[in-house]
N, C-alpha and C positions, 0 to 999 in steps of 0.2 A: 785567466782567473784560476787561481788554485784553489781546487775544490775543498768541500768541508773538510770531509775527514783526513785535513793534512793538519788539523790542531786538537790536540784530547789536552782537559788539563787533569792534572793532579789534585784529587780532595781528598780531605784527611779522614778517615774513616774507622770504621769495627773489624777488622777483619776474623770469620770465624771461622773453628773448624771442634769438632766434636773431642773437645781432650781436655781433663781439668789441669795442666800446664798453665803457669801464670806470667804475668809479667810485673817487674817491680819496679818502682819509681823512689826516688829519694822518701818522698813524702805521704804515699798511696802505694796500696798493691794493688792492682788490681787484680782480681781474682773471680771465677764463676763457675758451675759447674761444665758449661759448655764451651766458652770462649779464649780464643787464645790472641793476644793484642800483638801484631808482628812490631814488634820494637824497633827493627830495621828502618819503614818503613815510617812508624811512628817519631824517628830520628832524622832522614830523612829530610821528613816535612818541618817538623824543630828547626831548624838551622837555617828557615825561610822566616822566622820569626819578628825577627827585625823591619823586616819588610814586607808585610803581610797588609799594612795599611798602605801601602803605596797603592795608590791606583793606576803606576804608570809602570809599576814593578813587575817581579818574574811572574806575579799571580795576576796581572791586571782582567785578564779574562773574568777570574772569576767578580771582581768588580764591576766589569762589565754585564754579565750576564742575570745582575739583580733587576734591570731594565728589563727584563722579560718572566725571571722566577718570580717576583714580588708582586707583579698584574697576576698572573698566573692561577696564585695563591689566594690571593684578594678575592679574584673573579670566580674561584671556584667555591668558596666558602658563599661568597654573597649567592651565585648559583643553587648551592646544595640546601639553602634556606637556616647556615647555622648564624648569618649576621640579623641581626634585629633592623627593623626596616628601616626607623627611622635615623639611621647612623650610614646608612647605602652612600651617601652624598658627601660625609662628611671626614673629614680629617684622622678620625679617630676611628672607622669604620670597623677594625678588629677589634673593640673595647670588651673586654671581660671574658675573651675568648681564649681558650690554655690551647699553646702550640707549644710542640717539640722539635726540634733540630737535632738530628742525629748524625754526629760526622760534622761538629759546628767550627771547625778551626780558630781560628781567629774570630770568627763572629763576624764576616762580611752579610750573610743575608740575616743572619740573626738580630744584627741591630737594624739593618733595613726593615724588618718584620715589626721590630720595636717602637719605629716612627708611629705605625698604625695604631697605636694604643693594647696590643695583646697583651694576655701574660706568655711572655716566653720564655723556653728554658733550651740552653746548648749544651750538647753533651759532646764530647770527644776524650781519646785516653791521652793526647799529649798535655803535660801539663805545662810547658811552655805557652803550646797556643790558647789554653784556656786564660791563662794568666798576661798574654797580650788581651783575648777578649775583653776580660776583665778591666785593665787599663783602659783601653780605649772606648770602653762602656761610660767609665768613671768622668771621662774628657768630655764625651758627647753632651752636649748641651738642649739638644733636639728629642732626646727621648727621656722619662721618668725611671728611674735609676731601681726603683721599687718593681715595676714590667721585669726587668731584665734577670735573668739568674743562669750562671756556670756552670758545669759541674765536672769534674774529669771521672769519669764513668762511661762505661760501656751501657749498649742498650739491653741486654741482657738483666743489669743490675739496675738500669734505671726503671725498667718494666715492671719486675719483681716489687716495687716501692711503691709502683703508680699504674697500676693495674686498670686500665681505661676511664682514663683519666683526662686526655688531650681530646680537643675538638679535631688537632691536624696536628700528622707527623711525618713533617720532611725527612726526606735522605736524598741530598743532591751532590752528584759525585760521589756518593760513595760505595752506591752496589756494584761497580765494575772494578773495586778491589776486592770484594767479601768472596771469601770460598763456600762458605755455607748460605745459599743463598736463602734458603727456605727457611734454615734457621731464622736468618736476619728477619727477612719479611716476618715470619711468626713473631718473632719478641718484638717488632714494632707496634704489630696488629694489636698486643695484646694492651699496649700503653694506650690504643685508641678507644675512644667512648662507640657503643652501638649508635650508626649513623657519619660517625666520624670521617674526615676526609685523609687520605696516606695520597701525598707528593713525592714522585720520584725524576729524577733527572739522571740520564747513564749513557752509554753506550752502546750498540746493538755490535751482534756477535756476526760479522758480513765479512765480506773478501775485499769490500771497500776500506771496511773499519781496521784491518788489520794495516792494507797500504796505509795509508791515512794515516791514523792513530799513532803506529810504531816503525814504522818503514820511513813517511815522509815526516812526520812530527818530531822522529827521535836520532834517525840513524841521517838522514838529508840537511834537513832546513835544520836540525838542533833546537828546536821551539822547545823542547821539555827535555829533562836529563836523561840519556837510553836509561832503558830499562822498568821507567815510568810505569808502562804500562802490560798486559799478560792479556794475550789475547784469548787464552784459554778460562778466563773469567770477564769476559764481555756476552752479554745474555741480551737477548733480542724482545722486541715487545709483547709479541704473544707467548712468550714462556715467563714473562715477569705477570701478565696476564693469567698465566692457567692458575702457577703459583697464588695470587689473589685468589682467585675465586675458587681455590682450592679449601680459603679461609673463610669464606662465606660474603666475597667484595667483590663487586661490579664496578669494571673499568667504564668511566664512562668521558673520558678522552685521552687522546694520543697525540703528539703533537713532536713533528721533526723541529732540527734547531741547528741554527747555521751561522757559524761564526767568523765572521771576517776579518782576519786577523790583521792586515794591512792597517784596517780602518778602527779595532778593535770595538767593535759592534756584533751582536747578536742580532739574528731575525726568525722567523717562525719559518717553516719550511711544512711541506706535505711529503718531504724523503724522511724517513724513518730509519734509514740504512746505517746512520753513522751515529748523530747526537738523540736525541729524543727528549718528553717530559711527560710523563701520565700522571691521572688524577683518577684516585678511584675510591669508591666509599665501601665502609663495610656497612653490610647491612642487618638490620634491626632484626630479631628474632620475633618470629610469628607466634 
């Protein structure tokens, strides 16, 4: 059996670093005081566009691994007491609740999140992926067209506009590209309401994750493009930990994540070494 960390996948993400250098798009500049969107990288992932709904495609993992983000998510909002009781049971159990997606690509879990009835919103800087999301928003028949909203913006700029404002702000796959991590984390925190829950799914920074991830996943079996990934930006759970509670947020689960890639299934794991998923809330001022 080949172990976890012989597969990382690629998610579209912020990536920051402290410089107002911008990045331009036909249509959008992006621009912030602090961020800098690696266009490479953001290009890249572009050219995966076409095939971004496949479920059987170069990203299938990440379609796979809604099996596990989306209970996750559910289970920690209905946990943290921000779902209304009487909806626990039922179909619609995120209804009237604001989620963010930060690093949304194409909207694989964004529109999985959608089925539950939230208001959600996906940010990412590729406008290509936003504009599949959007398509394949527009197709879906399963979720309310009015739930659903795009935006190609960074989280720096989406924060700025919606100063806690989400009950829960995902970043799945995407802190194990961001160079400023603390940045990131901060401009999420600040999108979130007092009490709110912040979802992360990453990497941890190990001597397994490095075989694994970039040795067997890129340079061996070719599971991902070389170069995918930098191990010198994989951060382990208690430093994404302190970073929280630095912000005034208690971690209050950790949870490893083991991907089978044969079988292309997801399962929960107690190794923390390689994949991972935390769930932590900020807390209410006294």
């Amino acid at each position: 059996m080949l172990p976890q960390h012989c597969v990382r996948l690629l998610r579209p993400s912020v990536f920051l670093t402290r410089t107002s250098r911008c990045f331009s798009s036909p249509s959008e500049t992006i621009r912030t005081q602090y961020s800098n969107v690696d266009q490479r990288e953001v290009e890249n992932l572009s050219k995966q566009s076409s095939e971004w709904w496949d479920p059987q495609g170069p990203i299938r993992g990440l379609h796979a691994m809604n099996a596990l983000r989306v209970p996750l998510i559910r289970d920690g909002l209905i946990a943290t007491g921000a779902v209304d009781k009487s909806l626990i049971q039922k179909p619609n159990v995120l209804e009237s609740l604001n989620i963010l997606e930060v690093g949304c690509g194409g909207g694989i879990l964004t529109e999985a999140l959608a089925k539950l009835h939230p208001n959600v919103v996906g940010i990412d800087p590729s406008e290509k992926l936003i504009s599949v999301a959007k398509e394949h928003a527009k197709e879906c028949t399963t979720i309310k067209q009015e739930l659903v909203q795009y935006h190609v913006e960074t989280i720096e700029q989406h924060a700025a506009k919606n100063a806690e404002h989400y009950d829960a702000v995902i970043a799945s796959e995407v802190l194990e590209h961001v160079n400023d991590k603390v940045a990131f984390i901060e401009q999420c925190l600040g999108a979130l309401k007092p009490g709110g829950s912040m979802f992360i799914t990453t990497i941890s920074k190990t001597t397994p994750s490095w075989l694994g991830a970039i040795v067997a996943a890129e340079q061996i079996f070719k599971l991902v493009p070389e170069g995918t990934h930098d191990w010198d930006k994989f951060i382990s759970p208690i430093d994404v930990q302190r970073i929280l509670s630095s912000y005034n947020c208690n971690t209050i689960l950790v949870h490893g994540m083991f991907y089978q890639f044969w079988c292309n299934q997801w399962c929960w794991t107690k190794n923390t070494e390689i994949n991972y998923a935390l769930h932590a809330v900020k807390m209410k001022e006294q």
